[in-house]
C-alpha positions as CSV (number, residue, x, y, z in Angstrom):
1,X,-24.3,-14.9,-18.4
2,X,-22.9,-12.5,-16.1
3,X,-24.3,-12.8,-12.7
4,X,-22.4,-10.1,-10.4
5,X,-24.0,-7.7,-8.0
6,X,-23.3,-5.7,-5.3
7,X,-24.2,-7.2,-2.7
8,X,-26.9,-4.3,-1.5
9,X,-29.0,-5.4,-4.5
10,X,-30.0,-9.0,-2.9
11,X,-33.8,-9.2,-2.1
12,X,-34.6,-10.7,1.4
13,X,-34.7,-14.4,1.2
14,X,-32.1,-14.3,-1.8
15,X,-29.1,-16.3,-1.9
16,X,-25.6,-15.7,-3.5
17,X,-21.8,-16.7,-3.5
18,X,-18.9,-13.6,-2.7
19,X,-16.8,-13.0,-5.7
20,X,-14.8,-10.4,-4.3
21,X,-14.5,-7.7,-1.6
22,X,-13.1,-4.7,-3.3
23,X,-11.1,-2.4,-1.5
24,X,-13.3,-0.6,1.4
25,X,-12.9,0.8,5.1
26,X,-14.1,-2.9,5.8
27,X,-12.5,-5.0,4.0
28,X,-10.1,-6.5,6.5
29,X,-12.9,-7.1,9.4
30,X,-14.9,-9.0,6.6
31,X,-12.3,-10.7,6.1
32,X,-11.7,-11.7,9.5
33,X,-15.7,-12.4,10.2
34,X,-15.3,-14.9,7.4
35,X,-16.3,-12.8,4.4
36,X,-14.3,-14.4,1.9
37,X,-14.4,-15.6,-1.8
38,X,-17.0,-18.7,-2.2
39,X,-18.8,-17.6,1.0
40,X,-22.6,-18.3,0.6
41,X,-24.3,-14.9,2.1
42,X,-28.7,-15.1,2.2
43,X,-30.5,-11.8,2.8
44,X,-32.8,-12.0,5.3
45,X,-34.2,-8.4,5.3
46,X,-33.8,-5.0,5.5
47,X,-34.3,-2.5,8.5
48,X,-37.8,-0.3,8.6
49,X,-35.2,2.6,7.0
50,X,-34.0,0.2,4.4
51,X,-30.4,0.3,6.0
52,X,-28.3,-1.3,7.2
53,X,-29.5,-4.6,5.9
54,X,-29.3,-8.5,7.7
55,X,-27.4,-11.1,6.3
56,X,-26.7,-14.7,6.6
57,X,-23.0,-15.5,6.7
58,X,-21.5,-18.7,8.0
59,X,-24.5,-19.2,10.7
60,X,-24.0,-15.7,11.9
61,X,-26.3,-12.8,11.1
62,X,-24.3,-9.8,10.1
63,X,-25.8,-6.2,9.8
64,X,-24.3,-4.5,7.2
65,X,-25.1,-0.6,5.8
66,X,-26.1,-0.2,1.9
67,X,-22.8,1.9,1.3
68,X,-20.6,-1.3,2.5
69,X,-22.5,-3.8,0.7
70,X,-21.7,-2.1,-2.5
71,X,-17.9,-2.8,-2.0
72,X,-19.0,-7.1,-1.8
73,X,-19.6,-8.2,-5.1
74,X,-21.4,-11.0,-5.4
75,X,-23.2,-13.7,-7.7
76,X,-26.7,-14.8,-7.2
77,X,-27.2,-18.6,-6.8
């Protein structure tokens, strides 16, 4: 079973593994923030507007907007 998302479809307190970052205006500063294939990313909410949205990555919180998150591709632990 196929278990890929985007990334701005994980529920707060959801966990999941990156499968890829396809190509986006971001895509190299993920990259260097640590962003990379196997990282384990946890949502940890969403703004009052619903954007951008927090994530767990690597012990850092990351704020990231819905229209980047769609670029990360992701499967849910």
């Amino acid at each position: 079973m196929d278990r890929s998302i985007g990334l701005q479809n994980l529920r707060p307190g959801e966990t999941a593994v990156v499968e890829s970052l396809n190509s986006g205006a971001l895509r190299r500063r993920l990259l260097d923030m640590g962003l990379v294939e196997g990282t384990r990313v946890e949502c940890l909410g969403l703004s009052p507007a619903g954007d951008p949205r927090a994530f767990l990555i690597r012990g850092a919180m990351l704020a990231i907007r819905s229209g980047d998150c769609r670029d990360i591709i992701v499967n849910k632990v």
